[in-house]
N, C-alpha and C positions, 0 to 999 in steps of 0.2 A: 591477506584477504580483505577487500573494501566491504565494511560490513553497516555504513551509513553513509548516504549522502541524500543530495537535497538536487529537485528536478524540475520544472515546469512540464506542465500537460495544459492542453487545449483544443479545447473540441472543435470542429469545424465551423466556420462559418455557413448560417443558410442561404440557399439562392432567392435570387430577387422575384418578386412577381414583378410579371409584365402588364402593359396596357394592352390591347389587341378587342379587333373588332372581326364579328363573323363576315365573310367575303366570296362568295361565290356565287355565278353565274346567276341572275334572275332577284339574286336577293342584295341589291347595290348596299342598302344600312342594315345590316345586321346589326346584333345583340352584343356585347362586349364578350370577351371568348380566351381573355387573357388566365394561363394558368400560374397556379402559387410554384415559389421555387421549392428546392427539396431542401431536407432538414440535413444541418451538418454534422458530419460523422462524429460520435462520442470515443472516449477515452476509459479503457478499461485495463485493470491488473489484476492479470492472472498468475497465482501460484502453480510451480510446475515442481513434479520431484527428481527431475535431474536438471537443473538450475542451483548452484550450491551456492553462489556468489553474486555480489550485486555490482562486480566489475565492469560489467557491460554499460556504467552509465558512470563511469569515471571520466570519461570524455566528452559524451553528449550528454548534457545537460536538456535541451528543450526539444520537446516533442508534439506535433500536431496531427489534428487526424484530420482528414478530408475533407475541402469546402462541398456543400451543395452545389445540385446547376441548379439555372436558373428556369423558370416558366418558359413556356410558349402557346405560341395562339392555338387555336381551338383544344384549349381546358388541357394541353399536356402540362403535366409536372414535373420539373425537375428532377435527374435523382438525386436519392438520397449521396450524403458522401460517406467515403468510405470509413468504416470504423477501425481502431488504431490500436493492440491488441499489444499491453508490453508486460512480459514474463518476468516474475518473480521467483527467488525463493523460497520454498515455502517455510514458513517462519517468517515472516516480514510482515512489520509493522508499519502502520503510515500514521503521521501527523501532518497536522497542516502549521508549516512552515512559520505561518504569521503569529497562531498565538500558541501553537503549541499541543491545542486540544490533538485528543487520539479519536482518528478519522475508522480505521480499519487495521482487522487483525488479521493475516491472512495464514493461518496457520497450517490449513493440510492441504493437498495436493488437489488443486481445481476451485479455491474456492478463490472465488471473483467478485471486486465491485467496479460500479461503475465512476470513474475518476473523474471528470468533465464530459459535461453533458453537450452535446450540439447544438448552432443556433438553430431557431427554428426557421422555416424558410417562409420571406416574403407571403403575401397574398397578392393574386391576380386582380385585376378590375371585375373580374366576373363576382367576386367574392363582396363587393362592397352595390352590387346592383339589387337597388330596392324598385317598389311603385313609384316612386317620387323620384329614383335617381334612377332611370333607366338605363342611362350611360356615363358610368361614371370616367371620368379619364384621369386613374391614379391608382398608384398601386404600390407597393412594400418593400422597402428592402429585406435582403438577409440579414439575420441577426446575430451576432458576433456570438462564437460557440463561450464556453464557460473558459477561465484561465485561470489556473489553480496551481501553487507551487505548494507540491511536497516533501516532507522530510521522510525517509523508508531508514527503517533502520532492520538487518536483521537479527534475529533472536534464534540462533543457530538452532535449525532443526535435523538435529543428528541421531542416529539411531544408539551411537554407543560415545558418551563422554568421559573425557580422561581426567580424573581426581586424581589431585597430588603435589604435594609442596616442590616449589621450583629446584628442578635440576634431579627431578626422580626419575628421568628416563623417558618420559611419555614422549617425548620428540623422537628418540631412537624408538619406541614401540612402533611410534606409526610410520618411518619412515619403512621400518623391518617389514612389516604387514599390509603394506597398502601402496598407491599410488602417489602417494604424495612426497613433496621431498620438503620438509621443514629444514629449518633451519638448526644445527646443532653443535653446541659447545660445552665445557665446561664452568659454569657459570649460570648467576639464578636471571631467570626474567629471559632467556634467551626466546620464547615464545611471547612476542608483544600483539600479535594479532592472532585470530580463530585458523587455526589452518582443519581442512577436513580431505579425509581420506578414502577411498572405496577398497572393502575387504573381501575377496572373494572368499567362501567356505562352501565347496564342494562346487551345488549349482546351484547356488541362493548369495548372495551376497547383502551388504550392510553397509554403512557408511560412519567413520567412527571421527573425533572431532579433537584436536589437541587443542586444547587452550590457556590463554596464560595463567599460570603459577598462582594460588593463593598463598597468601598470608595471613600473620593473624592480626584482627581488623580487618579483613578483605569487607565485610558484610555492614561496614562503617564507610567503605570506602579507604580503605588502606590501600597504599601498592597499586595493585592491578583490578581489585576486589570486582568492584561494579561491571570493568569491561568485559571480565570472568563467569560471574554469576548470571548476568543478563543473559544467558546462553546456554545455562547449564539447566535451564528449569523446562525447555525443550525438549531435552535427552530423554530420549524412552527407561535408556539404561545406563547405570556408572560405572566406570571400572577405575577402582580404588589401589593407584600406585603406591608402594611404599620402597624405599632406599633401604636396601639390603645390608649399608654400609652405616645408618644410624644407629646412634646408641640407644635411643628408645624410638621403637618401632610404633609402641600404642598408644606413647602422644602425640606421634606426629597423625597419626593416625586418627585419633577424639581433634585433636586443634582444626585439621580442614573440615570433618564432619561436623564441630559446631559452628563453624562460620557458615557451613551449606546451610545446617536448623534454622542459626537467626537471621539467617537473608529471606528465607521459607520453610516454614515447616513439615510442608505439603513435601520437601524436598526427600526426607524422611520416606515415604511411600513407594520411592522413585527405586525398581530392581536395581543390585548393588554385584559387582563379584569383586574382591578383592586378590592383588598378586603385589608378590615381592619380585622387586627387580633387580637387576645387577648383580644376576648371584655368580658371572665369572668371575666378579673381585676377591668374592672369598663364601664357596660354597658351607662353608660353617655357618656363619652367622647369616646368611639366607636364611638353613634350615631354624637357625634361634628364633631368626624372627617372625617366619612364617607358624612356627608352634605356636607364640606369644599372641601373635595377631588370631590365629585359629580359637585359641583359647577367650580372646575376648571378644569377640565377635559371631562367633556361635556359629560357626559355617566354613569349608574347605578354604583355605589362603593357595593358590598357587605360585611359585616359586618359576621364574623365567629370568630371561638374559635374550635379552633383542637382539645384542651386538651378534652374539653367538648362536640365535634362532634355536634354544634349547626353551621346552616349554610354550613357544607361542602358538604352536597350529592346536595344542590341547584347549589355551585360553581362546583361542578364535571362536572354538567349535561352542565351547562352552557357551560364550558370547550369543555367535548367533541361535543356538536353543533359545535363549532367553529373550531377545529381540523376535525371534517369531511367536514366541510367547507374549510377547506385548502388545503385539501386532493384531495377534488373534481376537485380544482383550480388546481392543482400540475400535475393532470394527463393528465389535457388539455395543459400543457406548451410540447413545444416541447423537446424532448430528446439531450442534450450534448453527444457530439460524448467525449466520451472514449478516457483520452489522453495514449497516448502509451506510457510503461516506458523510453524506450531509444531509439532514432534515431538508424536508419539503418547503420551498418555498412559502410562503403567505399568499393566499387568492385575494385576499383584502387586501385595502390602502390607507395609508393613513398620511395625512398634513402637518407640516411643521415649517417654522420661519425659519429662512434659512440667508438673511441679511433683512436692509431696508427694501422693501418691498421688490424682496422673493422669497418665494415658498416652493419649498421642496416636498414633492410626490414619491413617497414609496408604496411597493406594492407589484413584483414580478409582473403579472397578468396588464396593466395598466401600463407600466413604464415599457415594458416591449413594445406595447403596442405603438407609443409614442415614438420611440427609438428607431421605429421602423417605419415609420410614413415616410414618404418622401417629400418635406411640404414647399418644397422647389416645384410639384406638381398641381395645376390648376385642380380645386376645390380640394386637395389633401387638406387644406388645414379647417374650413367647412368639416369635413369629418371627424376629424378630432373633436371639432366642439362638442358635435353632436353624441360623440361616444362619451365624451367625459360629462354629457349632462346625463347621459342615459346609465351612466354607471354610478351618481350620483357623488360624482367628484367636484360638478361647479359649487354643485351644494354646498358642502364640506370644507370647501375653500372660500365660498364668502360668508358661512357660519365663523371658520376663524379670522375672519378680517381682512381676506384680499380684496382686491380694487380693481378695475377694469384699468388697464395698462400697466398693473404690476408684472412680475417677471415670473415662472412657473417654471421650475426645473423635473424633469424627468430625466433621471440617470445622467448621460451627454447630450440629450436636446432641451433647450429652453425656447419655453412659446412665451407669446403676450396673451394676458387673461382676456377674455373678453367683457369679464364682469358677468 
């Protein structure tokens, strides 16, 4: 089961505004009448709860959402483009790819953020006519939507996970009880990825999770420890396998439950039912060890054998009582606010050298608007001055020592200062 990879998203490109002049019968010069384009479609991931795997993006990698259209004459607007909607699930985590930071948590069923935002779309000439500039003849491009590569890794959200030193059986339980066909040998580590299974009991079902093998040091990073634990702290519920055929039942027993303590404590909290497996090998020492185990753990051990489906429909049922018991608990908790992938831009700008005479302009609100002139268009670049003295940007630039024909960077366009 592919339970991380790494994707590009990117939100739409906006539509252009147009030039355009009002035109009909009796009125030969009308007023400019050009509209703005539409904003480009955004990028969202949505958590869903039958979505169990992130397989669906082992092959595509890059994903866009819908350009804007553009303006047209008398004041229509572009539409907007369409937005681009990619399912997760739930349990997935995002980072962003470049430096690592954790962007979004998406852990229960519906919760969504927004991945790449769209560009915004052009403005019409209508949008730039003043007293003084009656008719202006210039107008904006679309603005390149947001492009963001992330890393999603899932953090298995399963209803019921399987504790137990490698080769106790939990590969034969799930394949016994559920839909899944793991993989299965004699031999430790034979589960090297998350495999998850759907369990019916009665008319309710659960979704239960084999994953690979601890060891001791798993919670150090031993073995398989980390790819283990990252998945286990998900689990509403554990079910606690033990080898019917060990000779001490209740160490192996304490050895995985302290690696779960020192990976999380919290893990401790987590409902538990414990079973011995494998008891067609030798129904004696089942019943020893499920006494042993009952005795130190302070609660019913059940006694099963997957190969031979003696014992499992008792442990199902059991299972799922306790999973709608969590379930019940889960829905009384109050809801986590939704973290948002990335803080808000800055409305301000600030100036900095950025060689011999250029200087670079940051500041969202500013450098779009730059980025989106068209200054191929008679008086576009007349506009810019005048937005950049009105927004207190010439200023600022010849407070730190720009010069009239030094070079002025915004984002990917560079102007000449006018001083």
């Amino acid at each position: 089961m592919l339970d991380a990879v790494e994707i590009e998203v990117r939100g739409g490109r906006g539509g252009h505004g147009v030039v355009s002049y009002h035109r009909e019968k009796f009125v030969p010069n009308g007023g400019p009448d050009g509209g703005d384009g539409g904003r480009g479609g955004r990028v969202f991931m949505r958590a869903l709860d039958d979505v169990y795997t992130l397989e669906q993006y082992r092959s595509k990698k890059k994903f866009s959402a819908g350009d804007g259209g553009n303006g047209g004459p008398n004041l229509r607007t572009g539409a907007h483009g369409e937005d681009l909607v990619l399912f997760v699930p739930a349990g997935t985590v995002i980072h962003d790819a470049e430096n690592g930071d954790l962007l979004a948590d998406l852990a229960k069923p519906g919760d969504e953020v927004l991945a790449a935002h769209g560009g915004r779309g052009g403005w019409g000439n209508k949008r730039f006519a003043t007293s003084t500039n009656k008719t202006p003849s210039y107008s904006q491009k679309g603005h390149p939507g947001e492009d963001v590569v992330l890393r999603m890794e899932l953090r298995l959200l399963a209803d019921v996970g399987l504790l137990g030193l490698p080769n106790a059986g939990k590969s034969t339980l799930l394949a016994a009880v559920s839909n899944a066909k793991p993989k299965i040998a004699n031999y430790p580590f034979t589960t090297l990825e998350p495999m998850l299974g759907v369990v019916n009991v009665a008319f309710d079902r659960f979704t239960m999770a084999d994953l690979p093998g601890l060891v001791e040091g798993a919670s150090e990073g031993y073995g398989l420890g980390f790819e283990f634990l990252k998945h286990i702290r998900r689990c509403r519920v554990l079910l606690h396998l033990i080898d019917s055929t060990s000779p001490d039942p209740v160490t192996d027993f304490e050895l995985i439950e302290g690696e779960v303590r020192a990976y999380d404590p919290h893990l401790e909290e987590v409902a538990r039912a414990v079973a011995v497996s494998k008891s067609d090998l030798d129904p004696g020492a089942a019943e020893s060890s499920a006494a042993a185990l009952a005795a130190h753990v302070k609660q019913p051990v059940r006694i099963i054998s997957a190969l031979e489906g003696k014992g499992t429909a008792a442990l199902m049922t059991e299972l799922m009582l306790l999973v709608q018991a969590e379930r019940e608990r889960a829905a009384t908790m109050p809801n986590e606010e939704i973290p948002v992938l990335r803080p808000e831009s800055r409305e301000r700008f600030s100036v900095a050298p950025a060689g011999e005479n250029r200087w670079a302009v940051e500041g969202r609100r500013v450098v779009q608007f730059v980025e989106m002139m068209d200054t191929g268009m008679e008086g576009a670049n007349d506009e810019i001055q005048r937005r950049l003295d009105r927004w207190g940007v010439g200023k600022a630039l010849r407070h730190a020592g720009a010069q009239a024909g030094d070079t002025i960077v915004f984002g990917d366009t560079e102007i000449p200062f006018e001083g």
